[in-house]
N, C-alpha and C positions, 0 to 999 in steps of 0.2 A: 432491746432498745428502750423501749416503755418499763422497765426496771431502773435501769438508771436513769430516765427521767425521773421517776418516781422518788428516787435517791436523792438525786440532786434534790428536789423539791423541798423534801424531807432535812436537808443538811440546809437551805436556804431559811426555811423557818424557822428551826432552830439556830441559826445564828441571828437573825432577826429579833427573836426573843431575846438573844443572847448581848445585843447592845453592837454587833457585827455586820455594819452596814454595805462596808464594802467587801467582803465576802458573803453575805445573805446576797445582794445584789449579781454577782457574779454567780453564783449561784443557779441562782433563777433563772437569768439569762440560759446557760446553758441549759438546765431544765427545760427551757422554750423552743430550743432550738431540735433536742434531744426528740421533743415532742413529737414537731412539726417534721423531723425525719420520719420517725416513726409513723408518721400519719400519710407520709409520701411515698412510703414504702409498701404502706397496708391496700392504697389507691391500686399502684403499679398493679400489686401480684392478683388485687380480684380483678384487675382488667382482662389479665395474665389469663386468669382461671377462665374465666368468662369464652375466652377463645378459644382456649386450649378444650376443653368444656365440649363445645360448639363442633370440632373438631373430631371429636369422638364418639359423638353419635352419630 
């Protein structure tokens, strides 16, 4: 997921540079969004661990 954010990131500034605002813009967006999963995802599973974890000792 942090890959193709990274991607998209990557394909936004470069259109950016590119005089491509509304695809830079689109872009990024997704980029943001991509992130912001990724960052939801990273939350859940150490919670995850954390218990699971707890659990097994």
């Amino acid at each position: 997921m942090l890959k193709w954010a990274l991607i998209f990131a990557v394909i936004s500034l470069i259109a950016g540079v590119l005089g491509f605002g509304g695809i830079a813009g689109t872009a990024a967006g997704i980029a943001k969004v991509l992130f912001f999963i990724f960052l939801a995802i990273c939350a859940i599973m150490l919670i995850a661990g954390l218990f699971v974890g707890k659990k097994l000792m």
